[in-house]
C-alpha positions as CSV (number, residue, x, y, z in Angstrom):
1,X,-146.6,71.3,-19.7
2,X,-143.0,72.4,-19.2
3,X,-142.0,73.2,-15.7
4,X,-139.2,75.4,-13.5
5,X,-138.3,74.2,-10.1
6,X,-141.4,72.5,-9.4
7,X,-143.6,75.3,-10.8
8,X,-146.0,74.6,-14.0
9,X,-145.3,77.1,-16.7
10,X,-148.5,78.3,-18.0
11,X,-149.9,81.9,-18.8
12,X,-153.0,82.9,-19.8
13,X,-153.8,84.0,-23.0
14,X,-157.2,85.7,-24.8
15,X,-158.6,86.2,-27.9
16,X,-160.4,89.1,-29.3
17,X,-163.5,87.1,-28.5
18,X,-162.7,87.1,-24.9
19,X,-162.4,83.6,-24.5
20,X,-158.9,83.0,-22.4
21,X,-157.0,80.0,-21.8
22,X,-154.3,78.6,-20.4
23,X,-151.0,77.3,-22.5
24,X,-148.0,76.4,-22.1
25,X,-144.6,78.4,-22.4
26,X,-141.0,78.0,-22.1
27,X,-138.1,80.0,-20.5
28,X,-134.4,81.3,-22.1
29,X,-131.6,80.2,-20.1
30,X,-131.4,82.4,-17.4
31,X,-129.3,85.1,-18.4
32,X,-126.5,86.8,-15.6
33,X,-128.4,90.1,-14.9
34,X,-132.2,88.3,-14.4
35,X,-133.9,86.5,-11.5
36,X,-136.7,83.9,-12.4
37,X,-139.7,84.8,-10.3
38,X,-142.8,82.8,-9.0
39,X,-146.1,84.4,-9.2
40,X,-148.4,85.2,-6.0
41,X,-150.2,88.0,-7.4
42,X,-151.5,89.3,-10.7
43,X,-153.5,91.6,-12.1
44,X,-154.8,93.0,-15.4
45,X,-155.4,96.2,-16.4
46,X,-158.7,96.1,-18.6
47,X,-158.9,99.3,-21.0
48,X,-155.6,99.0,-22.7
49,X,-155.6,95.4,-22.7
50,X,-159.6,95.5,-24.3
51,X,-158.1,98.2,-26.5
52,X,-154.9,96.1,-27.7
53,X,-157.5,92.5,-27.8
54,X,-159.9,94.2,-29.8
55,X,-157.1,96.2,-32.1
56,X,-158.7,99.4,-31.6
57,X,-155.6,101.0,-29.9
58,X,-154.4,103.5,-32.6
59,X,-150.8,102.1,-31.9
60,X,-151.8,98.4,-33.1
61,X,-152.6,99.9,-36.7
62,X,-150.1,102.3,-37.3
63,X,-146.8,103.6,-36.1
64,X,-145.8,106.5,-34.1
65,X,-143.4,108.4,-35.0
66,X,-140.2,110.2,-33.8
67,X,-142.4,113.2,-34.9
68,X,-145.0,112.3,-31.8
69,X,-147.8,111.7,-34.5
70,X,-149.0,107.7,-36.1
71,X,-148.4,107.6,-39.2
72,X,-151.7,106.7,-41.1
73,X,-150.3,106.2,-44.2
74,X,-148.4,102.9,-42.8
75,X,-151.6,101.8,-41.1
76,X,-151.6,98.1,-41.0
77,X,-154.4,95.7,-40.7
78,X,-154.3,94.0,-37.2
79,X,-155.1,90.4,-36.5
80,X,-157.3,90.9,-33.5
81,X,-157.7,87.2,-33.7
82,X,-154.5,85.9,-32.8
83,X,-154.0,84.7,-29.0
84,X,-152.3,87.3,-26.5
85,X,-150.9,87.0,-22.8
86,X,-152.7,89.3,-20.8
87,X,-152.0,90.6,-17.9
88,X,-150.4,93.5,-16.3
89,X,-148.4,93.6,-13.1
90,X,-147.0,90.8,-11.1
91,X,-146.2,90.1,-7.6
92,X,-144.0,87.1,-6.3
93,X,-140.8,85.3,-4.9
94,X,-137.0,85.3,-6.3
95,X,-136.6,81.2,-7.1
96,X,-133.3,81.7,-9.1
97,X,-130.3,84.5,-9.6
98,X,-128.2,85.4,-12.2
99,X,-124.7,85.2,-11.7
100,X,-124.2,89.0,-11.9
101,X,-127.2,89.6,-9.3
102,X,-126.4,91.2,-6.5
103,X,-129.0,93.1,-5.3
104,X,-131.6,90.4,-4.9
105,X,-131.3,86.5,-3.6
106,X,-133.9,83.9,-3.7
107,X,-136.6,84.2,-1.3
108,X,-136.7,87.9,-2.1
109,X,-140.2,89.2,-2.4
110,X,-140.0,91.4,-5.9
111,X,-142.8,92.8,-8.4
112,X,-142.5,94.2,-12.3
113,X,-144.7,94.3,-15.0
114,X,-145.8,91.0,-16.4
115,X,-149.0,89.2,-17.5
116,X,-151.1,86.3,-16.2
117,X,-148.2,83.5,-16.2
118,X,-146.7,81.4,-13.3
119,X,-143.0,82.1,-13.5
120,X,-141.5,85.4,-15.1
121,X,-137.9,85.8,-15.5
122,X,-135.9,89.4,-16.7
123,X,-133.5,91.9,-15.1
124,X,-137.0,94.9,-14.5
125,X,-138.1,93.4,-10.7
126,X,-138.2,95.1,-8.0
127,X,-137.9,94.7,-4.6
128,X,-141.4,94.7,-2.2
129,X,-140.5,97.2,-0.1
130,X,-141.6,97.0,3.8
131,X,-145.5,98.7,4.0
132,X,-145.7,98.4,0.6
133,X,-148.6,95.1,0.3
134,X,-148.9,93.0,-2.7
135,X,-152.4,94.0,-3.7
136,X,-150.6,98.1,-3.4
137,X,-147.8,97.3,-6.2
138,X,-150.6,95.3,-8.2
139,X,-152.3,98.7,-8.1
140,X,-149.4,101.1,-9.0
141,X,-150.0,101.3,-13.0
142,X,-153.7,102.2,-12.5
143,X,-152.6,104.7,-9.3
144,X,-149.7,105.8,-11.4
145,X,-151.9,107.4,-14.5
146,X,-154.6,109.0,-11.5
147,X,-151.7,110.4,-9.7
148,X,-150.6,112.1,-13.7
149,X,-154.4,113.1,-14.2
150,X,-155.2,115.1,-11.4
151,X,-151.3,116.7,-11.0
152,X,-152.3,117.7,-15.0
153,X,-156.0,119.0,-13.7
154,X,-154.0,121.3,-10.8
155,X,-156.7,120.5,-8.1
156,X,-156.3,122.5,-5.2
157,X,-157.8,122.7,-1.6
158,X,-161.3,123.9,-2.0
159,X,-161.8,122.6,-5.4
160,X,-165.1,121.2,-7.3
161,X,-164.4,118.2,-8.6
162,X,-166.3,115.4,-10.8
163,X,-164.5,111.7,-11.7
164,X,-166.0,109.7,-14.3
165,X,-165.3,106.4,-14.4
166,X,-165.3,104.0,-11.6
167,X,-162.5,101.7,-12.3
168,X,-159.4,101.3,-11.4
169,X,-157.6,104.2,-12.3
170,X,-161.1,106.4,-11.2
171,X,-160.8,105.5,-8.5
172,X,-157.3,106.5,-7.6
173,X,-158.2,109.6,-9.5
174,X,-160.7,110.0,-6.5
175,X,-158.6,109.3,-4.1
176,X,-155.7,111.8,-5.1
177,X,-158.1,114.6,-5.6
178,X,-159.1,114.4,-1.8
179,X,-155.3,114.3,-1.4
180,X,-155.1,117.0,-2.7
181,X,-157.3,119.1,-1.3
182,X,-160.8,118.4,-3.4
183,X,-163.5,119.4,-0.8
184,X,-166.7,118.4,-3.0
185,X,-166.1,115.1,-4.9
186,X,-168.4,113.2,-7.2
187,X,-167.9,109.9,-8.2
188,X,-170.2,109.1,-11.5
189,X,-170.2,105.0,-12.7
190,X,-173.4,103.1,-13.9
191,X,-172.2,100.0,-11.4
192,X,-173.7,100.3,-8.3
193,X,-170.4,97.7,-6.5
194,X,-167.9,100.6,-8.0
195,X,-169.9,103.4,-6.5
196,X,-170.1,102.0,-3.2
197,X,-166.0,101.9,-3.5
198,X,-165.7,104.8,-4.8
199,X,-167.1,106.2,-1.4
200,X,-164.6,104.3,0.3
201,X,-161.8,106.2,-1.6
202,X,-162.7,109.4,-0.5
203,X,-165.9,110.3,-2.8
204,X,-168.4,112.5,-0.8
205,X,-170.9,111.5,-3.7
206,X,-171.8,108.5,-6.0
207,X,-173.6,109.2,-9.2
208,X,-175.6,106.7,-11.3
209,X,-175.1,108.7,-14.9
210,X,-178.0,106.5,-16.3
211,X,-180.7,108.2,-13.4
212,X,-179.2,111.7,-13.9
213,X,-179.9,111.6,-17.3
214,X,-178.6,114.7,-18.1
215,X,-174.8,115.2,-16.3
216,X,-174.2,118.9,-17.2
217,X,-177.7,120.0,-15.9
218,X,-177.1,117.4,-12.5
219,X,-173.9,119.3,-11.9
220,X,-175.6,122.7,-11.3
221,X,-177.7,120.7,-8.7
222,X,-174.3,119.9,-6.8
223,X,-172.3,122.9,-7.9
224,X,-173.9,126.0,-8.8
225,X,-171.5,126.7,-11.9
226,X,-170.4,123.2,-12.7
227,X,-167.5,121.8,-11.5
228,X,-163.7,123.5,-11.0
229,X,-162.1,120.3,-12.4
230,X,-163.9,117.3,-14.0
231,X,-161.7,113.7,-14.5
232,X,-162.7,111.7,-17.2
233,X,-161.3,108.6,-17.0
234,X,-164.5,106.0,-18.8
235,X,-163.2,106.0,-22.2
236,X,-166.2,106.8,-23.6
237,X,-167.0,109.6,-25.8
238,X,-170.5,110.0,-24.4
239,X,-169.1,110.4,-21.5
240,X,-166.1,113.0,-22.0
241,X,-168.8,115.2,-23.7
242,X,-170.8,115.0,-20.8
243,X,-167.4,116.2,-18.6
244,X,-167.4,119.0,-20.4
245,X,-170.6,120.2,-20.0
246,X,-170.4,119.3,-16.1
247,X,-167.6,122.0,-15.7
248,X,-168.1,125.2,-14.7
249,X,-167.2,128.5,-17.2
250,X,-163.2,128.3,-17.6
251,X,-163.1,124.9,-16.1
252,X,-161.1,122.4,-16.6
253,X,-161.3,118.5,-18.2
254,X,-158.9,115.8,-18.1
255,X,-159.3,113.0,-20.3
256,X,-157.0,110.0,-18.9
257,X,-158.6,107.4,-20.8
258,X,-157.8,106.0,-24.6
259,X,-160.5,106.7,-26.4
260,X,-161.8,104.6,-29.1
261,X,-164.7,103.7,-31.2
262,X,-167.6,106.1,-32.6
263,X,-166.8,109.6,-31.5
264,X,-169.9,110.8,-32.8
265,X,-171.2,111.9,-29.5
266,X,-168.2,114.6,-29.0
267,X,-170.0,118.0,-29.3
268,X,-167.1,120.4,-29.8
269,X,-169.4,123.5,-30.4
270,X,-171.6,123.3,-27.8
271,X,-170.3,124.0,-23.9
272,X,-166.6,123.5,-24.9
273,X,-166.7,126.8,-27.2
274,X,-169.6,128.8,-25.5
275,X,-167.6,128.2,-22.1
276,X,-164.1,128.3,-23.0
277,X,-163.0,124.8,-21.1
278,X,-159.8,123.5,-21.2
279,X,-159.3,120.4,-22.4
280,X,-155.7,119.0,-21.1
281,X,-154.7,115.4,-22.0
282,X,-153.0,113.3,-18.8
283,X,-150.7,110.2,-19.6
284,X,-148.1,109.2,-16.8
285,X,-146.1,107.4,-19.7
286,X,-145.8,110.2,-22.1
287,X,-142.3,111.7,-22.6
288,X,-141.4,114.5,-21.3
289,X,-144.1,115.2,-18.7
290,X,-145.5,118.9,-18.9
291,X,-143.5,120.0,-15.9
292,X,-139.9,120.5,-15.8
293,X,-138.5,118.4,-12.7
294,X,-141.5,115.8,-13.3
295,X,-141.3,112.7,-15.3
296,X,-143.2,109.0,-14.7
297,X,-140.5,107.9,-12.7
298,X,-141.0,110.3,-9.7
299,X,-144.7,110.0,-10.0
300,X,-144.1,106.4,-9.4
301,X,-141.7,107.2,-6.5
302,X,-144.1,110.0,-4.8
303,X,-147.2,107.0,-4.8
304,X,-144.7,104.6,-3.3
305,X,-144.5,106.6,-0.6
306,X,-148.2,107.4,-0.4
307,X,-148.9,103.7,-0.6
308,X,-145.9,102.8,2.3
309,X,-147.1,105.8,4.4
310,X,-151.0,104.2,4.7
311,X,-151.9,107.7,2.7
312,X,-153.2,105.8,-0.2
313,X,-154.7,103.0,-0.2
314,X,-155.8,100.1,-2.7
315,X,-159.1,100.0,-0.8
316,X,-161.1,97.1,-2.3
317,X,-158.5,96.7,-5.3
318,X,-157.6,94.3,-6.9
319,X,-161.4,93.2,-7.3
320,X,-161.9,90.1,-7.8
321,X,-158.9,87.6,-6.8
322,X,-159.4,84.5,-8.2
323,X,-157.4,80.9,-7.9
324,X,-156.0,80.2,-11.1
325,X,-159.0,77.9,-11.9
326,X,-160.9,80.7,-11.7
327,X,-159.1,82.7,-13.7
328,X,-159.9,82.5,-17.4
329,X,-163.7,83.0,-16.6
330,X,-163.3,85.6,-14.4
331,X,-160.9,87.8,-17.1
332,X,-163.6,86.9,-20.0
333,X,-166.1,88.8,-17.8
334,X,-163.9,92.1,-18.6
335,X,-165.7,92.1,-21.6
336,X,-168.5,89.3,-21.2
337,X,-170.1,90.8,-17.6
338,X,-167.7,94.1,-16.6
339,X,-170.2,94.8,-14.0
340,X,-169.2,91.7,-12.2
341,X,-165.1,93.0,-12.0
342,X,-163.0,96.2,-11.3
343,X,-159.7,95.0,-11.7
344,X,-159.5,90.8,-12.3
345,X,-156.1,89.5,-10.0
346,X,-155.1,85.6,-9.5
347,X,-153.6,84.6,-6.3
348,X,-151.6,81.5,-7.3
Protein backbone atom coordinates (compact mmCIF):
# COMPACT_ATOMS: atom_id res chain seq x y z
CA UNK A 1 0.00 0.00 0.00
CA UNK A 2 1.01 3.66 -0.80
CA UNK A 3 1.95 5.66 2.14
CA UNK A 4 2.22 9.69 3.40
CA UNK A 5 4.74 10.56 5.98
CA UNK A 6 4.86 7.34 7.58
CA UNK A 7 1.01 6.81 7.49
CA UNK A 8 -0.53 3.73 5.41
CA UNK A 9 -3.09 5.02 2.98
CA UNK A 10 -6.12 2.84 3.18
CA UNK A 11 -9.89 3.58 3.49
CA UNK A 12 -12.55 1.46 3.89
CA UNK A 13 -14.88 0.64 1.41
CA UNK A 14 -18.49 -1.55 1.23
CA UNK A 15 -20.55 -3.13 -1.00
CA UNK A 16 -24.19 -3.23 -1.20
CA UNK A 17 -23.82 -6.65 0.43
CA UNK A 18 -22.30 -5.14 3.40
CA UNK A 19 -19.10 -6.73 3.24
CA UNK A 20 -16.37 -3.79 3.74
CA UNK A 21 -12.76 -3.84 3.12
CA UNK A 22 -9.85 -2.19 3.26
CA UNK A 23 -7.86 -0.78 -0.09
CA UNK A 24 -5.58 1.19 -1.00
CA UNK A 25 -5.67 4.97 -2.28
CA UNK A 26 -3.53 7.62 -3.45
CA UNK A 27 -3.25 11.43 -2.82
CA UNK A 28 -3.06 14.68 -5.47
CA UNK A 29 -0.11 16.80 -4.92
CA UNK A 30 -1.00 18.82 -2.18
CA UNK A 31 -2.51 21.76 -3.63
CA UNK A 32 -1.61 25.60 -1.85
CA UNK A 33 -4.99 26.12 -0.07
CA UNK A 34 -5.21 22.22 1.66
CA UNK A 35 -3.69 20.60 4.65
CA UNK A 36 -3.16 16.72 4.57
CA UNK A 37 -4.68 15.39 7.69
CA UNK A 38 -4.10 12.09 9.80
CA UNK A 39 -7.08 10.41 11.11
CA UNK A 40 -7.84 9.82 15.00
CA UNK A 41 -11.41 9.64 14.83
CA UNK A 42 -14.20 8.46 12.46
CA UNK A 43 -17.43 7.80 12.28
CA UNK A 44 -20.26 6.79 9.90
CA UNK A 45 -23.46 7.86 9.68
CA UNK A 46 -25.74 4.68 8.91
CA UNK A 47 -29.18 5.72 7.22
CA UNK A 48 -27.87 7.77 4.34
CA UNK A 49 -24.92 5.68 3.85
CA UNK A 50 -27.49 2.24 3.90
CA UNK A 51 -29.68 4.38 1.70
CA UNK A 52 -26.76 5.47 -0.94
CA UNK A 53 -25.08 1.38 -0.48
CA UNK A 54 -28.30 -0.12 -1.14
CA UNK A 55 -29.33 2.70 -4.04
CA UNK A 56 -32.49 3.30 -2.63
CA UNK A 57 -31.75 7.09 -2.01
CA UNK A 58 -34.16 8.81 -4.63
CA UNK A 59 -31.01 11.05 -5.53
CA UNK A 60 -28.89 7.83 -6.67
CA UNK A 61 -31.64 7.17 -9.49
CA UNK A 62 -32.57 10.32 -10.69
CA UNK A 63 -31.64 13.98 -10.66
CA UNK A 64 -32.92 16.88 -8.83
CA UNK A 65 -33.54 19.63 -10.37
CA UNK A 66 -33.11 23.48 -10.19
CA UNK A 67 -36.99 23.16 -9.97
CA UNK A 68 -36.54 21.36 -6.26
CA UNK A 69 -38.25 18.13 -7.82
CA UNK A 70 -36.06 14.60 -9.31
CA UNK A 71 -36.61 14.19 -12.38
CA UNK A 72 -38.12 10.61 -12.99
CA UNK A 73 -38.06 10.70 -16.44
CA UNK A 74 -33.99 10.73 -16.29
CA UNK A 75 -34.10 7.93 -13.63
CA UNK A 76 -31.06 5.83 -14.10
CA UNK A 77 -30.34 2.41 -13.04
CA UNK A 78 -27.77 2.37 -10.09
CA UNK A 79 -24.98 -0.15 -9.63
CA UNK A 80 -25.53 -0.83 -6.04
CA UNK A 81 -22.73 -3.22 -6.51
CA UNK A 82 -19.91 -1.27 -7.10
CA UNK A 83 -17.49 -0.57 -3.95
CA UNK A 84 -17.95 2.88 -1.97
CA UNK A 85 -15.83 4.72 0.87
CA UNK A 86 -17.96 5.00 3.66
CA UNK A 87 -17.71 7.08 6.24
CA UNK A 88 -18.86 10.35 7.49
CA UNK A 89 -16.94 12.77 9.67
CA UNK A 90 -13.41 12.75 10.57
CA UNK A 91 -11.24 13.87 13.33
CA UNK A 92 -7.39 14.25 13.39
CA UNK A 93 -3.92 16.15 13.19
CA UNK A 94 -2.54 18.74 10.43
CA UNK A 95 0.75 16.54 9.01
CA UNK A 96 1.37 18.96 6.03
CA UNK A 97 0.28 22.80 4.75
CA UNK A 98 -0.19 24.33 1.70
CA UNK A 99 1.83 27.09 0.75
CA UNK A 100 -1.13 29.57 0.89
CA UNK A 101 -2.24 28.19 4.59
CA UNK A 102 -2.25 30.42 6.95
CA UNK A 103 -4.69 29.71 9.39
CA UNK A 104 -3.67 26.27 10.35
CA UNK A 105 0.15 24.58 10.88
CA UNK A 106 0.97 21.07 11.48
CA UNK A 107 0.14 19.70 14.69
CA UNK A 108 -3.16 21.45 14.51
CA UNK A 109 -6.03 19.39 15.78
CA UNK A 110 -8.84 19.94 12.73
CA UNK A 111 -12.09 17.90 11.73
CA UNK A 112 -14.28 17.97 8.22
CA UNK A 113 -16.39 15.60 6.64
CA UNK A 114 -14.64 12.57 5.27
CA UNK A 115 -14.98 8.73 5.26
CA UNK A 116 -13.29 5.78 6.91
CA UNK A 117 -9.62 6.47 5.42
CA UNK A 118 -6.23 7.20 7.24
CA UNK A 119 -5.10 10.48 5.66
CA UNK A 120 -7.56 13.17 4.15
CA UNK A 121 -6.30 16.03 2.45
CA UNK A 122 -8.62 19.40 1.09
CA UNK A 123 -9.06 23.06 1.96
CA UNK A 124 -12.97 22.13 4.20
CA UNK A 125 -11.03 21.43 7.93
CA UNK A 126 -11.63 22.97 10.67
CA UNK A 127 -10.12 23.80 13.55
CA UNK A 128 -11.01 21.57 17.14
CA UNK A 129 -11.95 24.17 19.03
CA UNK A 130 -11.07 24.19 23.01
CA UNK A 131 -14.33 22.10 24.85
CA UNK A 132 -15.21 20.95 21.79
CA UNK A 133 -14.01 16.80 22.21
CA UNK A 134 -13.41 14.57 19.26
CA UNK A 135 -16.18 12.17 19.86
CA UNK A 136 -18.62 15.95 19.99
CA UNK A 137 -17.45 17.00 16.23
CA UNK A 138 -17.86 13.13 15.18
CA UNK A 139 -21.39 13.74 16.36
CA UNK A 140 -22.30 17.17 14.75
CA UNK A 141 -23.98 15.87 11.37
CA UNK A 142 -26.34 13.57 13.32
CA UNK A 143 -26.83 16.63 16.16
CA UNK A 144 -27.00 19.03 13.31
CA UNK A 145 -30.30 17.42 11.56
CA UNK A 146 -31.99 16.86 15.52
CA UNK A 147 -31.18 20.43 16.25
CA UNK A 148 -33.27 21.26 12.43
CA UNK A 149 -36.10 18.73 13.51
CA UNK A 150 -37.21 19.95 16.67
CA UNK A 151 -36.57 23.99 15.78
CA UNK A 152 -39.13 22.77 12.64
CA UNK A 153 -41.50 20.90 15.29
CA UNK A 154 -41.54 24.51 17.49
CA UNK A 155 -41.29 22.54 20.96
CA UNK A 156 -41.83 24.70 23.72
CA UNK A 157 -41.51 24.55 27.61
CA UNK A 158 -44.37 22.31 28.75
CA UNK A 159 -44.66 20.35 25.62
CA UNK A 160 -45.67 16.57 24.98
CA UNK A 161 -43.28 15.06 23.10
CA UNK A 162 -42.70 11.42 21.43
CA UNK A 163 -39.00 10.56 19.49
CA UNK A 164 -38.92 7.59 17.39
CA UNK A 165 -35.97 6.26 16.55
CA UNK A 166 -33.08 5.62 18.85
CA UNK A 167 -30.10 6.39 16.77
CA UNK A 168 -27.98 8.78 16.42
CA UNK A 169 -29.78 11.65 15.25
CA UNK A 170 -32.92 10.37 17.87
CA UNK A 171 -31.21 10.79 20.20
CA UNK A 172 -30.05 14.32 19.79
CA UNK A 173 -33.58 14.91 18.73
CA UNK A 174 -34.13 13.88 22.50
CA UNK A 175 -31.80 15.75 23.80
CA UNK A 176 -32.81 19.16 22.15
CA UNK A 177 -36.39 18.80 22.94
CA UNK A 178 -35.53 18.80 26.79
CA UNK A 179 -33.48 21.81 25.69
CA UNK A 180 -35.96 23.19 24.75
CA UNK A 181 -38.30 22.98 27.24
CA UNK A 182 -40.12 19.31 26.53
CA UNK A 183 -41.36 18.33 30.09
CA UNK A 184 -42.80 14.79 29.16
CA UNK A 185 -40.47 12.91 26.75
CA UNK A 186 -40.70 9.50 25.23
CA UNK A 187 -38.10 7.75 23.74
CA UNK A 188 -39.60 4.67 21.46
CA UNK A 189 -36.63 2.08 19.82
CA UNK A 190 -37.03 -1.79 19.68
CA UNK A 191 -33.12 -2.06 21.07
CA UNK A 192 -33.14 -2.27 24.53
CA UNK A 193 -28.78 -0.64 24.58
CA UNK A 194 -30.48 2.57 22.65
CA UNK A 195 -33.26 2.94 25.17
CA UNK A 196 -31.11 2.78 28.04
CA UNK A 197 -29.13 5.91 26.18
CA UNK A 198 -31.81 7.47 25.29
CA UNK A 199 -32.53 7.97 29.14
CA UNK A 200 -29.16 9.30 29.51
CA UNK A 201 -30.07 12.08 26.93
CA UNK A 202 -32.79 13.47 28.68
CA UNK A 203 -35.77 10.90 27.97
CA UNK A 204 -38.12 10.69 31.00
CA UNK A 205 -39.40 7.34 29.19
CA UNK A 206 -38.12 4.43 26.98
CA UNK A 207 -40.57 2.56 24.92
CA UNK A 208 -40.19 -0.86 23.39
CA UNK A 209 -42.73 -0.27 20.11
CA UNK A 210 -42.73 -4.10 19.70
CA UNK A 211 -44.54 -4.63 23.57
CA UNK A 212 -46.80 -1.57 22.98
CA UNK A 213 -48.18 -3.07 20.16
CA UNK A 214 -50.28 -0.45 19.28
CA UNK A 215 -48.32 3.29 19.65
CA UNK A 216 -51.35 5.66 19.08
CA UNK A 217 -53.51 3.81 21.76
CA UNK A 218 -50.01 3.58 24.26
CA UNK A 219 -49.83 7.38 23.84
CA UNK A 220 -53.26 8.05 25.49
CA UNK A 221 -51.83 5.97 28.36
CA UNK A 222 -48.86 8.65 28.71
CA UNK A 223 -50.75 11.59 27.35
CA UNK A 224 -54.38 11.90 27.57
CA UNK A 225 -54.78 13.42 23.87
CA UNK A 226 -51.64 12.14 22.27
CA UNK A 227 -48.72 13.93 22.14
CA UNK A 228 -48.01 17.99 21.36
CA UNK A 229 -45.11 17.13 19.00
CA UNK A 230 -44.06 13.57 17.82
CA UNK A 231 -40.18 13.25 16.11
CA UNK A 232 -39.96 10.65 13.71
CA UNK A 233 -36.65 10.07 12.98
CA UNK A 234 -36.66 5.60 12.20
CA UNK A 235 -37.09 5.80 8.58
CA UNK A 236 -39.64 3.61 8.57
CA UNK A 237 -43.07 3.93 7.23
CA UNK A 238 -44.58 1.72 9.84
CA UNK A 239 -43.30 3.85 12.07
CA UNK A 240 -44.22 7.48 10.79
CA UNK A 241 -47.74 6.20 10.55
CA UNK A 242 -47.64 5.19 13.97
CA UNK A 243 -46.31 9.09 14.78
CA UNK A 244 -49.19 10.21 13.55
CA UNK A 245 -51.53 8.46 15.26
CA UNK A 246 -49.54 9.10 18.67
CA UNK A 247 -50.18 12.97 18.35
CA UNK A 248 -52.77 14.58 19.81
CA UNK A 249 -55.81 16.47 17.64
CA UNK A 250 -53.85 19.49 15.78
CA UNK A 251 -50.56 18.05 16.60
CA UNK A 252 -47.71 18.06 15.14
CA UNK A 253 -45.08 15.32 13.12
CA UNK A 254 -41.69 15.69 11.99
CA UNK A 255 -40.32 13.24 9.75
CA UNK A 256 -36.34 13.77 9.82
CA UNK A 257 -35.56 10.53 8.29
CA UNK A 258 -35.27 9.49 4.32
CA UNK A 259 -37.71 7.30 3.84
CA UNK A 260 -37.45 4.40 1.57
CA UNK A 261 -38.85 1.09 0.59
CA UNK A 262 -42.59 -0.17 0.78
CA UNK A 263 -44.69 2.69 1.96
CA UNK A 264 -47.62 0.59 2.07
CA UNK A 265 -48.12 1.04 5.74
CA UNK A 266 -48.71 5.02 5.42
CA UNK A 267 -52.46 5.41 6.25
CA UNK A 268 -53.15 8.99 5.00
CA UNK A 269 -56.95 8.71 5.78
CA UNK A 270 -57.03 7.47 8.99
CA UNK A 271 -55.79 9.93 12.06
CA UNK A 272 -53.92 12.26 9.73
CA UNK A 273 -57.34 13.46 8.07
CA UNK A 274 -59.79 12.78 11.02
CA UNK A 275 -57.32 14.78 13.29
CA UNK A 276 -55.94 17.46 11.15
CA UNK A 277 -51.99 16.78 11.97
CA UNK A 278 -49.44 18.62 10.51
CA UNK A 279 -47.00 16.93 8.82
CA UNK A 280 -43.68 19.31 8.44
CA UNK A 281 -40.59 17.86 6.75
CA UNK A 282 -37.10 18.77 8.77
CA UNK A 283 -33.67 18.66 6.75
CA UNK A 284 -30.71 20.82 8.19
CA UNK A 285 -29.18 20.68 4.59
CA UNK A 286 -32.05 21.93 2.60
CA UNK A 287 -31.79 25.41 1.02
CA UNK A 288 -33.26 28.02 2.22
CA UNK A 289 -34.33 26.91 5.71
CA UNK A 290 -38.05 27.78 6.55
CA UNK A 291 -36.97 30.79 8.70
CA UNK A 292 -35.60 33.94 7.50
CA UNK A 293 -32.27 34.57 9.57
CA UNK A 294 -31.81 30.71 9.81
CA UNK A 295 -29.76 28.57 7.48
CA UNK A 296 -27.55 25.14 8.21
CA UNK A 297 -24.68 27.16 8.85
CA UNK A 298 -25.95 28.78 12.14
CA UNK A 299 -27.54 25.65 13.29
CA UNK A 300 -24.20 24.26 13.08
CA UNK A 301 -22.68 27.30 14.99
CA UNK A 302 -25.61 27.42 17.83
CA UNK A 303 -24.64 23.32 18.56
CA UNK A 304 -21.01 24.23 18.63
CA UNK A 305 -21.67 26.21 21.35
CA UNK A 306 -24.08 23.78 23.08
CA UNK A 307 -21.49 21.14 22.64
CA UNK A 308 -18.32 23.67 24.01
CA UNK A 309 -20.73 25.01 26.82
CA UNK A 310 -21.25 21.06 28.35
CA UNK A 311 -25.17 21.84 27.29
CA UNK A 312 -25.10 18.99 24.92
CA UNK A 313 -23.53 16.27 25.04
CA UNK A 314 -22.51 13.13 22.90
CA UNK A 315 -23.44 10.95 25.87
CA UNK A 316 -22.49 7.37 24.83
CA UNK A 317 -21.90 8.48 21.01
CA UNK A 318 -19.96 7.38 18.92
CA UNK A 319 -21.02 3.68 19.89
CA UNK A 320 -18.96 1.45 19.23
CA UNK A 321 -15.06 2.63 18.64
CA UNK A 322 -13.23 0.16 17.13
CA UNK A 323 -9.26 -0.19 16.11
CA UNK A 324 -9.01 -0.28 12.59
CA UNK A 325 -8.86 -4.13 12.66
CA UNK A 326 -12.03 -4.00 14.04
CA UNK A 327 -13.44 -1.98 11.77
CA UNK A 328 -14.75 -3.63 8.59
CA UNK A 329 -16.78 -6.18 10.90
CA UNK A 330 -18.00 -3.82 13.11
CA UNK A 331 -19.50 -1.41 9.97
CA UNK A 332 -21.06 -4.73 8.21
CA UNK A 333 -23.05 -5.00 11.48
CA UNK A 334 -24.97 -1.66 10.34
CA UNK A 335 -26.72 -3.82 8.28
CA UNK A 336 -25.76 -7.55 9.32
CA UNK A 337 -26.51 -7.05 13.43
CA UNK A 338 -27.80 -3.04 13.89
CA UNK A 339 -28.76 -3.98 17.24
CA UNK A 340 -25.07 -4.49 18.16
CA UNK A 341 -24.20 -0.48 16.90
CA UNK A 342 -25.55 3.11 17.20
CA UNK A 343 -23.10 5.02 15.38
CA UNK A 344 -19.74 2.59 14.20
CA UNK A 345 -16.32 5.14 14.91
CA UNK A 346 -12.49 3.85 14.40
CA UNK A 347 -9.91 5.26 16.70
CA UNK A 348 -6.81 4.84 14.58
Amino acid sequence: MSSVNGTELKQLVCNNAYQPRWESYELEDLGAQEVRVKSELTAAKHGTEKSELLGKAIYTNAPYTEGKVFDRSQKRNHDATQWNVVGNTTVGSVIEVGSDVTHLKEGDKVYAHGGFRSVHQGSHFKQLSNGLTPEAACCIDPANFAMAAVRDGKVRIGERVIVSGMGAIGLFAVQFARLSGAVDLVAVDPIEARRELALQHGATKAVDPNEADDLGMASREWFPDGADVVIEASGSYAALNQAIRAARYAGKVIPLAMYTGDPSALELGEEFHFNQIDIISARACSHPQRELYWSESRIVETLLKLFISGDLHPHGLPSPIVSPDELPEAYGKIYHAPEEVIKVAVRW
